[in-house]
C-alpha positions as CSV (number, residue, x, y, z in Angstrom):
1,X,54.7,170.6,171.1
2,X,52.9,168.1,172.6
3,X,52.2,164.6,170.8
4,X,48.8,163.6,169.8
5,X,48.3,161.2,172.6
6,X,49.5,163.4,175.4
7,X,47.6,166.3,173.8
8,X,43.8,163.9,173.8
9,X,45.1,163.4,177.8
10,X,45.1,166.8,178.5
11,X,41.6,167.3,176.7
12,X,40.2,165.3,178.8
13,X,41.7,166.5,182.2
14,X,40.4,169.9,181.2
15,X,36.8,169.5,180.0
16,X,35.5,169.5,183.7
17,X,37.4,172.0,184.9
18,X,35.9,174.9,186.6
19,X,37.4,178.4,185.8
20,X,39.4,178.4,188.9
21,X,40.5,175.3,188.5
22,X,42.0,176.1,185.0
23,X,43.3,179.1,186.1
24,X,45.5,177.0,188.9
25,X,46.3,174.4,186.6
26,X,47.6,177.1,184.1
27,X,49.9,178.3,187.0
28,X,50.8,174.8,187.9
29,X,52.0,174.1,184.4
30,X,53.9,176.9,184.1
31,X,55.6,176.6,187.6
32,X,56.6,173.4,186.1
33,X,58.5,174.8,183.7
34,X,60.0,177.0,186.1
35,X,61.3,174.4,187.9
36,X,58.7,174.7,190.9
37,X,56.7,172.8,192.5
38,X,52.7,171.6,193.0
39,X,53.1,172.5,196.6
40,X,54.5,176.0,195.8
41,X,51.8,176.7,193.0
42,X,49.1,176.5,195.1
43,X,47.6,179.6,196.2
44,X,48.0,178.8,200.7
45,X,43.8,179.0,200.9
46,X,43.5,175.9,198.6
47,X,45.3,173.4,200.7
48,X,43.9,171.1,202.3
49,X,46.0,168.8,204.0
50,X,42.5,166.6,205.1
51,X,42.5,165.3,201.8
52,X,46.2,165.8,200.1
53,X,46.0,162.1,199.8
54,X,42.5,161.3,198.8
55,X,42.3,158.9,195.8
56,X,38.7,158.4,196.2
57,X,37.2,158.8,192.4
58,X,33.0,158.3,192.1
59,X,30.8,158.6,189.2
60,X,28.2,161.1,189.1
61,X,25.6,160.2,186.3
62,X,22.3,161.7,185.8
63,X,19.4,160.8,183.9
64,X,17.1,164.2,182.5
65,X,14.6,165.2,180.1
66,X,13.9,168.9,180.9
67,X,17.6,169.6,182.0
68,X,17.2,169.6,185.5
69,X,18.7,166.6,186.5
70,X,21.8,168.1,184.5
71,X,22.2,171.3,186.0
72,X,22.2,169.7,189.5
73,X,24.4,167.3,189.0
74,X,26.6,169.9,187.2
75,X,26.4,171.9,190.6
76,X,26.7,169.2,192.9
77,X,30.3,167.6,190.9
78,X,31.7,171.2,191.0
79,X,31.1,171.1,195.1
80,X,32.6,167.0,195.9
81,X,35.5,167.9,193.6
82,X,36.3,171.0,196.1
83,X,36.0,168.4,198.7
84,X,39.2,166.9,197.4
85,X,37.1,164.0,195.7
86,X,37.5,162.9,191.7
87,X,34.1,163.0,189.9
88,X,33.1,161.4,186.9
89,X,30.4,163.9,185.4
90,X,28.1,161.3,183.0
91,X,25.0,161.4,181.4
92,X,23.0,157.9,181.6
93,X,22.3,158.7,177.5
94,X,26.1,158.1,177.3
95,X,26.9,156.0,180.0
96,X,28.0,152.4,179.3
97,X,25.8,150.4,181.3
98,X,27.7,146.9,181.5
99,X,30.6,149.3,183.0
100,X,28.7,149.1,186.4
101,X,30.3,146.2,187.6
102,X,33.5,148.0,187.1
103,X,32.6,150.5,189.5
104,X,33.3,151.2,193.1
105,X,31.3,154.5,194.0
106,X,28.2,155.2,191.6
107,X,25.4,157.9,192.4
108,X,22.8,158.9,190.6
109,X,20.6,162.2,189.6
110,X,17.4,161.1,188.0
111,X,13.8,162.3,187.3
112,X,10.4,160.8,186.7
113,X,8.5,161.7,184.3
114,X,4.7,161.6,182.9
115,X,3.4,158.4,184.4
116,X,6.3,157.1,186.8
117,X,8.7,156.6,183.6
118,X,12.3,157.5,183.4
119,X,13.7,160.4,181.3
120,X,13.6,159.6,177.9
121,X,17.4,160.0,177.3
122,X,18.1,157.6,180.3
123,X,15.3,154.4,179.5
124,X,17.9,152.9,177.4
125,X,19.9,152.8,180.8
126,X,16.8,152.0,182.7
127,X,16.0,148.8,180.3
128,X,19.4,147.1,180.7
129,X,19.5,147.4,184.7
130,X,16.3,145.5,184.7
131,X,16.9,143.2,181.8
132,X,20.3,142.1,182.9
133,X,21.6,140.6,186.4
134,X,24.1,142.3,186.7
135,X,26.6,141.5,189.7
136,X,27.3,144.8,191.4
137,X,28.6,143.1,194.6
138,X,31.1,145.6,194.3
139,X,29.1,148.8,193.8
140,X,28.8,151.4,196.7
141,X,25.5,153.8,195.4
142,X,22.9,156.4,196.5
143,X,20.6,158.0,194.1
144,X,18.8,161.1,194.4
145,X,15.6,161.2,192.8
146,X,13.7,164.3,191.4
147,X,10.2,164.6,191.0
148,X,7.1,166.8,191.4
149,X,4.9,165.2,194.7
150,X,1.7,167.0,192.9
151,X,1.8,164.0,190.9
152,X,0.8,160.1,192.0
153,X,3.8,158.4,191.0
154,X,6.5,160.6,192.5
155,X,10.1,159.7,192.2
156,X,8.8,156.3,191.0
157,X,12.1,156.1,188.5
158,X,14.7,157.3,191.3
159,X,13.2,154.3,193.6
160,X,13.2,151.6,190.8
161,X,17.2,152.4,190.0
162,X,17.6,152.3,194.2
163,X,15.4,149.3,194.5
164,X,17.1,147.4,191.4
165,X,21.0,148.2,192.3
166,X,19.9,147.2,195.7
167,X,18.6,143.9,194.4
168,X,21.8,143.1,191.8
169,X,24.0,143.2,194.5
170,X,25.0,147.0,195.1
171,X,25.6,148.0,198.6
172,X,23.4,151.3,199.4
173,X,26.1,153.8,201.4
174,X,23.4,156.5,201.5
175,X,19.3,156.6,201.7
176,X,17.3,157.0,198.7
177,X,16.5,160.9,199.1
178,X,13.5,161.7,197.4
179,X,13.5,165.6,196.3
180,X,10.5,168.1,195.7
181,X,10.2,170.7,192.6
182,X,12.5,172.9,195.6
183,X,15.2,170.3,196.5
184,X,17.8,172.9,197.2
185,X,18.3,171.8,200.7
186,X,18.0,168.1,200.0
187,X,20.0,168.4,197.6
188,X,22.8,169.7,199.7
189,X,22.3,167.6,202.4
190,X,22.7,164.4,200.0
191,X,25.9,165.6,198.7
192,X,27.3,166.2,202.2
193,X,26.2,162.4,202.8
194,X,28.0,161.3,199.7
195,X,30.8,163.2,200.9
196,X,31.2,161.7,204.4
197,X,30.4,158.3,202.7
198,X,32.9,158.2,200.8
199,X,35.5,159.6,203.1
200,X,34.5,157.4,205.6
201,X,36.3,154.0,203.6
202,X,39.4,155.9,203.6
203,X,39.2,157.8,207.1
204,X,39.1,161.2,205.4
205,X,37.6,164.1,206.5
206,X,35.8,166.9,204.7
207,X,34.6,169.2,207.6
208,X,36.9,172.2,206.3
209,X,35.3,171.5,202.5
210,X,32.7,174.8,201.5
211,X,29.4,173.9,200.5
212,X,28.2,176.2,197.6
213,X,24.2,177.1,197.2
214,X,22.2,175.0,194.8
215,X,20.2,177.1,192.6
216,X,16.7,175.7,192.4
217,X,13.1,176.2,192.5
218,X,10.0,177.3,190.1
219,X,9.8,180.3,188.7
220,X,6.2,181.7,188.6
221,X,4.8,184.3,185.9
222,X,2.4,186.2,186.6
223,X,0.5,187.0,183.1
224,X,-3.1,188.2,181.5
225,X,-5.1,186.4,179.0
226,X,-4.9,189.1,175.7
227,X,-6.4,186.8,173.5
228,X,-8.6,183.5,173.0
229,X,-9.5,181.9,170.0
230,X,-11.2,178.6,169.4
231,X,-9.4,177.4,165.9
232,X,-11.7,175.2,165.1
233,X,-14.7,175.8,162.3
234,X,-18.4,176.0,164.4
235,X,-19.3,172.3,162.1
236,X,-16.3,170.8,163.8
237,X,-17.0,168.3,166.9
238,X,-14.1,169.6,168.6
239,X,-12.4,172.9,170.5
240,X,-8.6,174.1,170.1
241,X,-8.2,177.2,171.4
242,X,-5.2,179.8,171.0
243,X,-4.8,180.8,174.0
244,X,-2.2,184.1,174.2
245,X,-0.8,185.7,177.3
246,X,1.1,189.1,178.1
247,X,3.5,189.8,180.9
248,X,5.2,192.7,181.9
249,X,8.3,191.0,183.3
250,X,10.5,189.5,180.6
251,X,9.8,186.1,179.9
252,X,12.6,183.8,179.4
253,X,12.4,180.3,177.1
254,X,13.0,178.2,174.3
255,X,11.3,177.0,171.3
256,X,10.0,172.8,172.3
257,X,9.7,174.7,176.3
258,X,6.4,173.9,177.8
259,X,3.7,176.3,180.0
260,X,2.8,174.8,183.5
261,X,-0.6,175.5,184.7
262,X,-1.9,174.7,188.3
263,X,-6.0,174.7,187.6
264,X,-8.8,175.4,190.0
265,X,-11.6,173.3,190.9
266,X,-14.9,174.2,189.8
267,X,-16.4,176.2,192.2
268,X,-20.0,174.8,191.2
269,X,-18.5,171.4,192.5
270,X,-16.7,173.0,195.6
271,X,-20.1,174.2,196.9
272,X,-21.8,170.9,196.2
273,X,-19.2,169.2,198.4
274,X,-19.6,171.3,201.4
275,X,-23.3,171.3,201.1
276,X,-22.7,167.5,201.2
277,X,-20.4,167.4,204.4
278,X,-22.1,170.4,206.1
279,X,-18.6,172.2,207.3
280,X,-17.9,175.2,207.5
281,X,-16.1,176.8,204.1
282,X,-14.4,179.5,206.1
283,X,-13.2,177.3,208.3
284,X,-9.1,177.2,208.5
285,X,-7.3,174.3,207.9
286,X,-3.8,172.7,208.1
287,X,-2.8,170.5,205.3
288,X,0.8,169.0,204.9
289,X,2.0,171.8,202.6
290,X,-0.7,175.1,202.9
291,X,-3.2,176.2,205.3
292,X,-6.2,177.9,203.8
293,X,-9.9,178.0,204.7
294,X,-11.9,174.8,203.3
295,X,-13.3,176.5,200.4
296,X,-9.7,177.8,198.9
297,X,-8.0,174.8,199.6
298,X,-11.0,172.5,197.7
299,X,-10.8,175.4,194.9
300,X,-7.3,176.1,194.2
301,X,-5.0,173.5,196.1
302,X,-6.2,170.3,196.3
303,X,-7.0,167.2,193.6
304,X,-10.8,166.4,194.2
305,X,-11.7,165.7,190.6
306,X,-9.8,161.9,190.3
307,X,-8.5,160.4,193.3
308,X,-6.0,157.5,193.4
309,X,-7.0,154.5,194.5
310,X,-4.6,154.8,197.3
311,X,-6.6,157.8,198.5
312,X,-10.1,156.3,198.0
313,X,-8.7,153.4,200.1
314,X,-7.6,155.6,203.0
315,X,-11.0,157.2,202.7
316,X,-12.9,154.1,202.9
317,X,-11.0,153.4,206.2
318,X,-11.9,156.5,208.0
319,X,-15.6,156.4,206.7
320,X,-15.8,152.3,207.6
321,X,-17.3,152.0,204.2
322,X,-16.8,149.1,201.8
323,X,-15.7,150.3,198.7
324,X,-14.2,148.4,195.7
325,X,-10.4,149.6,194.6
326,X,-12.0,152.6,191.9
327,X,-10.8,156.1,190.9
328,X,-13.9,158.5,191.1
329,X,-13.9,162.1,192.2
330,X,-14.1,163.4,195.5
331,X,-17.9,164.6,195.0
332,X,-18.9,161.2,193.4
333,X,-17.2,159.4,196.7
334,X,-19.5,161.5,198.9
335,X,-22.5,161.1,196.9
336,X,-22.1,157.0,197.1
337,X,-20.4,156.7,200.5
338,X,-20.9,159.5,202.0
339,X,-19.2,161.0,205.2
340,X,-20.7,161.1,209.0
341,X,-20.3,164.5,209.7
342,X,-18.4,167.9,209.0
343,X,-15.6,166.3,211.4
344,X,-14.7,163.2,209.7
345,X,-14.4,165.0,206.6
346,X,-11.6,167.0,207.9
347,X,-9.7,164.0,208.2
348,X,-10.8,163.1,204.4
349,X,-9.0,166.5,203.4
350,X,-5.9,165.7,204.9
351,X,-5.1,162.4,202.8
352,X,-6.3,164.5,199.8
353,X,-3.0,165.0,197.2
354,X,-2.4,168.6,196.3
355,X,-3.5,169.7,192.5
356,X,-1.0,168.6,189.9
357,X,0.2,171.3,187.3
358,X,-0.5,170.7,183.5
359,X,1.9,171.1,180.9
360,X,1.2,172.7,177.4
361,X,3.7,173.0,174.6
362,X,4.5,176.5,174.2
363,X,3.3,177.6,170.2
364,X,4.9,181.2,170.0
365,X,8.5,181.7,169.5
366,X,10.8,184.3,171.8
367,X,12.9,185.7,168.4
368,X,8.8,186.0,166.5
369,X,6.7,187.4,169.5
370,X,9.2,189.2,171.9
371,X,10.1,188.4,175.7
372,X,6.7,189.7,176.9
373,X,4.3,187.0,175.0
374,X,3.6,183.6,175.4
375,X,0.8,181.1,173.6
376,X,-0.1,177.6,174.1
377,X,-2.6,175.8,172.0
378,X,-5.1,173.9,174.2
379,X,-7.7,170.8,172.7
380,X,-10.7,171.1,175.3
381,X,-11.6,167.7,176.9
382,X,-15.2,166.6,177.0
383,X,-16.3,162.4,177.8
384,X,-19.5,161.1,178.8
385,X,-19.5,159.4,182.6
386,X,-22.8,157.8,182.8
387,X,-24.6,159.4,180.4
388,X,-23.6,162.9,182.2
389,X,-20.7,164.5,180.3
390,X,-17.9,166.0,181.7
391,X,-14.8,168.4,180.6
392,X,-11.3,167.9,181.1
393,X,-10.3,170.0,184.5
394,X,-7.3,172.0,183.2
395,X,-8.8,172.3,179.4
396,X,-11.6,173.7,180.7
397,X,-9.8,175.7,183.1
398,X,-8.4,177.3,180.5
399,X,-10.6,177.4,178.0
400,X,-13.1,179.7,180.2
401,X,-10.9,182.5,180.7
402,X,-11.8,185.7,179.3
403,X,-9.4,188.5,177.9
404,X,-7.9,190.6,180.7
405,X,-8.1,187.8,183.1
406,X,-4.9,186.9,185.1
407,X,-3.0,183.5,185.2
408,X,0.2,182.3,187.0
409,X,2.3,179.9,185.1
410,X,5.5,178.4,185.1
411,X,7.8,177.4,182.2
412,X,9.3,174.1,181.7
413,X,12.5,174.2,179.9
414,X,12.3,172.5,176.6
415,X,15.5,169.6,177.7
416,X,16.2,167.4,174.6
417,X,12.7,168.6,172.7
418,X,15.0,171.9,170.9
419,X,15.6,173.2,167.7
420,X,19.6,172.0,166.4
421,X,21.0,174.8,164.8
422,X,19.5,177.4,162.0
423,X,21.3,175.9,159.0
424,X,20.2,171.8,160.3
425,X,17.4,170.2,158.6
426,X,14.3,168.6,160.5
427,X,11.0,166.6,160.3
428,X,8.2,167.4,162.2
429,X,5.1,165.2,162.7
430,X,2.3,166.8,165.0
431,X,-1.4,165.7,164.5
432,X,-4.0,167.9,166.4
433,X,-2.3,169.8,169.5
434,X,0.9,168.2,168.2
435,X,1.6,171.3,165.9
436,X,1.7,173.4,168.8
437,X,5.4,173.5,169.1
438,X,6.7,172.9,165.5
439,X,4.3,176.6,164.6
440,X,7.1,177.4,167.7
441,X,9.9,176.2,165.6
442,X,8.2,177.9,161.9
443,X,8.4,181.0,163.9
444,X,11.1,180.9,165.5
445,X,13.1,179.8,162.3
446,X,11.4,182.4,159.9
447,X,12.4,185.3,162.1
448,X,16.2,184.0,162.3
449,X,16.2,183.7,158.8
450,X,17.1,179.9,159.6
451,X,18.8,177.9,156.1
452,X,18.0,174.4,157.4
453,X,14.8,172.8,155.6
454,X,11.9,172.5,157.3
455,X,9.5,169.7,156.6
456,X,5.6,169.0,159.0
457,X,3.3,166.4,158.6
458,X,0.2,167.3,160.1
459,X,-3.2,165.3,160.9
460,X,-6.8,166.1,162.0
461,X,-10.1,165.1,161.2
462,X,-11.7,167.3,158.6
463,X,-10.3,169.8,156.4
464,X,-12.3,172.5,156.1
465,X,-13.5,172.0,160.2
466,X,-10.3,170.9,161.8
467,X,-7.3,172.6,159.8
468,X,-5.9,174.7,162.8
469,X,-3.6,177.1,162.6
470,X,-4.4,176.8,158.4
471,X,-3.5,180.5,156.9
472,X,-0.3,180.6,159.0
473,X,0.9,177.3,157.4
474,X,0.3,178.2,154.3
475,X,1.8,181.7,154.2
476,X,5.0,179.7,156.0
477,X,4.7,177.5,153.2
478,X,4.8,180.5,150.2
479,X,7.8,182.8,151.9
480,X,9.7,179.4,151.9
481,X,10.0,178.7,155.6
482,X,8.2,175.8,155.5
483,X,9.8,173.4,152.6
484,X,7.2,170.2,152.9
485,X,3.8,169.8,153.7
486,X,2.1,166.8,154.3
487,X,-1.1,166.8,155.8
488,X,-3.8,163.9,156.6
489,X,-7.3,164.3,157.4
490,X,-9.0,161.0,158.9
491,X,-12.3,161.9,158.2
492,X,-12.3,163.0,154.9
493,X,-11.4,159.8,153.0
494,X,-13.4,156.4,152.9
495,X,-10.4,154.5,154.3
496,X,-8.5,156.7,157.7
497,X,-5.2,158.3,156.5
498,X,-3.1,159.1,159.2
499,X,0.4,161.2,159.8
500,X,2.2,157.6,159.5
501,X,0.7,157.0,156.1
502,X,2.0,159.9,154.9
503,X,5.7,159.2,156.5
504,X,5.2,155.8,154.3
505,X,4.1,157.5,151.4
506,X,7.4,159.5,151.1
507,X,9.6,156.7,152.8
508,X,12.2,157.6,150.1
509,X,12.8,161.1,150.5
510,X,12.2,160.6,154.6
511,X,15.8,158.4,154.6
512,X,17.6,161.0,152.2
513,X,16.7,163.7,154.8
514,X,17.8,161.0,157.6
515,X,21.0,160.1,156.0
516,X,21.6,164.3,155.5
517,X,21.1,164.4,159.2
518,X,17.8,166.1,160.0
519,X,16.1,165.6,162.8
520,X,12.5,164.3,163.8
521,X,10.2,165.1,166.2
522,X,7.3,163.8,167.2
523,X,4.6,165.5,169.0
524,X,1.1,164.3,169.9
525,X,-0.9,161.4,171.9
526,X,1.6,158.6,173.2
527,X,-0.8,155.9,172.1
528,X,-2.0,155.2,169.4
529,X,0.3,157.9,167.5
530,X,3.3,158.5,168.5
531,X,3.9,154.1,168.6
532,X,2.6,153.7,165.3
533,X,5.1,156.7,163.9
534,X,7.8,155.1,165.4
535,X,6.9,152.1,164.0
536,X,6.7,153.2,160.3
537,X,10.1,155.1,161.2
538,X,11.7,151.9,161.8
539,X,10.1,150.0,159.1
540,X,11.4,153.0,156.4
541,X,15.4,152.8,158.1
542,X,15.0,148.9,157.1
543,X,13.4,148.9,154.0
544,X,14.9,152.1,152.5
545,X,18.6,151.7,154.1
546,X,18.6,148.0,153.4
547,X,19.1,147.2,157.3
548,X,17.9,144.7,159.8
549,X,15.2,144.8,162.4
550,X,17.9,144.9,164.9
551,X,20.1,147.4,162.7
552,X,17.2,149.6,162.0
553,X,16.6,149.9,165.7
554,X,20.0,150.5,166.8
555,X,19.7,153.7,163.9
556,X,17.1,155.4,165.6
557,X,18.6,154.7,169.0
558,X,21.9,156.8,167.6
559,X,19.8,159.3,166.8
560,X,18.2,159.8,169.6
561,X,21.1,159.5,171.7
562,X,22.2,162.0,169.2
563,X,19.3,164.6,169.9
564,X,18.0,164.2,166.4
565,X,14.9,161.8,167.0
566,X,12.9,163.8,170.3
567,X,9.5,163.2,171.2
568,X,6.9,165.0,173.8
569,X,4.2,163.0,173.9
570,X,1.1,162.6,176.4
């Protein structure tokens, strides 16, 4: 028998082996015994006399929030290690960050996400490189960064990790590569960089190594609207609508998973601009990533409804107005400053950025509505722009669909925002569109027969007008599924009672169902709410567990760390 240390060494030899791997290392082991020897063990095909001698080690650490990141650096470890190179396979949520100076070869997977910020799992990562100077003088790195380019700030986390190793000292072996929602091919090439990299300090070579495929891309559904519903009571000032879809190939997700939706342009506004510019809508055009005809690519491919400031500045140059550094929409820009001819607006649609998808948390649950049935639960947008009001582009999008329609969607897989397991206990605050994924979780729970206790606070406006998803809730609340029920309406009391009132109203029995280990999750508007909930969370760990500021922080950073304390908010 093996003692208890060498036993813990073996552990962790093994955890990152692949199957073949463990299959080898099985034969190895037992050609020990026998009195063989490594070279003898090895099947012939799997030397590789390039690298025999290779003590090169690098860490591989990635920094997700969907799972992406995860799954490609998963790939991309099992491909270096077959190039006779030692990986460390890390997650940034785990990673020690004052061990970089320790380091000699350190790469990084990381996304962006929302507005430019880093994965939610790897900010705690992201705060200490930029709050510490840190002397990497010794540090070899390359990151690759993943993000969607439909969006303004693309890649912006992968370039602040290059940029700030860079600036503490870190020598950059390879480019910052910059990857697309298809990186397949990027992705290979950077690990073939890494590779020769690497190899290069020790005059190694790796041109005999196989490079595996990358699995990647965006799946796209195509599905038709079976039902639409506005929740809300006709008094109410708002619109929520439950929004279901039906497929006929199998849909594949989990509970916390969101819908992507590309929206189109109104076509009302589409005509208006060519009217405006006096080209030709049928007229065939080239952009960076489609070629279309004007009218299709203003409808369905390109944003015109609140351009960056970046893009109204490149306008301004080739119309040789002077315009101050604003964000209007393409058909104000035109109105005010308008174009010289059909011409010069061609050269406006090629700085345009193509139309950036909208995510909606996913409401139904796979075990509750079957593989063929998806709903997302969508608050229409409307706001006032000089006394002329205006709706939200993908909200109304969406809510204008009519049953039997078509859509094409995409899931986003739900990354740390998941259910733990059946028998686990959790919290779930979601004012407004917030509940959309916890009635995911009721479902999903009450048709697994789930033990763990199940506990929402919910907040709208009115009761009677606002209460969405009301009769559901309630039944969920009789059979037992739901446990606790707190709800706060705004508008319905003199003073405003919000979710985080409620939290502090049962601050108690909120830390018992901490300390028991349930989970919370938070799901709604970044600010005001979800701040303020965290705030109230923070100021319940210190007053009810009898813990410092510092201490109370530190609690709710282990559970987050932990996957017990998730939020999605927007």
């Amino acid at each position: 028998m093996l003692s208890e240390t060498k036993l813990n060494v073996l552990k962790q030899i093994s955890v990152d082996l692949s199957r073949d791997e463990a299959i080898w290392a099985s034969g190895y082991l037992a050609g020990l015994a026998g009195g063989t020897t490594l070279t003898a063990a090895l099947p012939p095909q799997q030397i590789d006399h390039s690298i025999q001698n290779a003590v090169k080690k690098i860490t591989l650490a990635y920094g997700t929030e969907t799972g992406n990141s995860k799954k490609l650096a998963t790939s991309l470890a099992g491909i270096i290690k077959k190039k006779g190179i030692q990986v460390k396979l890390t997650d940034l949520s785990q990673y020690k960050a004052k061990d970089l100076s320790k380091e000699e070869f350190f790469f990084v997977v990381i996304s962006t996400q929302g507005e430019g910020d880093p994965p939610v799992l790897a900010k705690k990562f992201y705060d200490y490189i930029y709050e510490n100077e840190i002397n990497l003088s010794n540090l070899k790195f390359g990151v690759l960064a993943l993000g969607d380019s439909s969006y303004p700030l693309f890649c912006k986390t992968g370039e602040d990790v290059d940029s700030r190793f860079e600036n503490l000292g870190g020598q950059r072996i390879i480019p910052l590569k910059k990857c697309d929602i298809d990186y397949e091919q990027d992705a290979q090439n950077w690990i073939e960089h890494i590779s020769e990299a690497v190899n290069k300090t020790s005059g190694i070579s790796s041109k005999n190594a196989t490079v595996q495929k990358v699995s990647t891309g965006r799946k796209k559904y195509q599905g038709k609207i079976s039902a639409i519903l506005n929740l809300n009571d006709i008094t109410s000032e708002k619109e929520t609508y439950h929004i279901e879809i039906e497929t006929e190939e199998a849909l594949v997700y989990q509970p916390g998973a969101a819908l992507g939706v590309l929206p189109f342009n109104s076509k009302t506004i589409v005509e208006e601009i060519i009217t405006l510019t006096g080209i030709d809508p049928n007229k065939q055009i080239s952009t960076p990533k489609i070629t279309d005809t004007v009218e299709e690519l203003l409808h369905k491919h390109l944003n015109i409804s609140y351009l960056l400031k970046s893009v109204v500045a490149q306008y301004a140059k080739i119309t040789g107005h002077s315009i101050p550094e604003v964000r209007l929409s393409l058909l104000d820009l035109l109105r005010i400053y308008p174009v010289k001819n059909a011409e010069e607006f061609e050269e406006v649609i090629q700085i345009l950025t193509g139309q950036a998808p909208r995510l909606y948390s996913i409401s139904s649950s796979p075990e509750a509505h079957g593989e063929n049935e998806i709903h997302i639960t969508v608050a229409k947008s409307e706001f006032f722009i000089d006394h002329e009001k205006h709706k939200g582009l993908c909200s109304g999008f969406l809510s204008e669909f009519n049953e039997g329609e078509d859509v094409e969607f995409y899931i986003q897989d739900a990354g740390h925002f998941k259910l733990p397991e059946p028998d686990k206990d959790i919290i779930m605050i979601g004012p407004g569109t917030g509940i959309a994924p916890f009635r995911s979780f009721l479902w999903e729970r009450d048709a697994v027969g789930g033990e763990g206790k199940n506990w929402l606070f919910f907040g709208e406006r009115n009761f009677v007008s606002d209460f969405i998803y009301q009769s559901e809730i309630q039944d969920f609340l009789k059979t037992g599924s739901l446990t606790h029920l707190d709800l706060a309406f705004s508008r319905d009391t003199a003073e405003k009672i919000y979710v985080q009132h409620k939290l502090e109203q049962k601050a108690q029995e909120v830390f018992y169902w901490l300390e028991g280990g349930a989970s919370v999750y938070v799901c709604g508007t970044k600010d005001p709410m979800s701040k303020d909930v965290e705030d109230t969370l923070l100021n319940i760990i210190q007053q009810q567990g009898k813990r410092s500021k510092e201490e109370a922080l530190h609690y709710l950073e282990e559970m987050e760390l932990s996957g017990r304390y998730a939020k999605d908010v927007y």
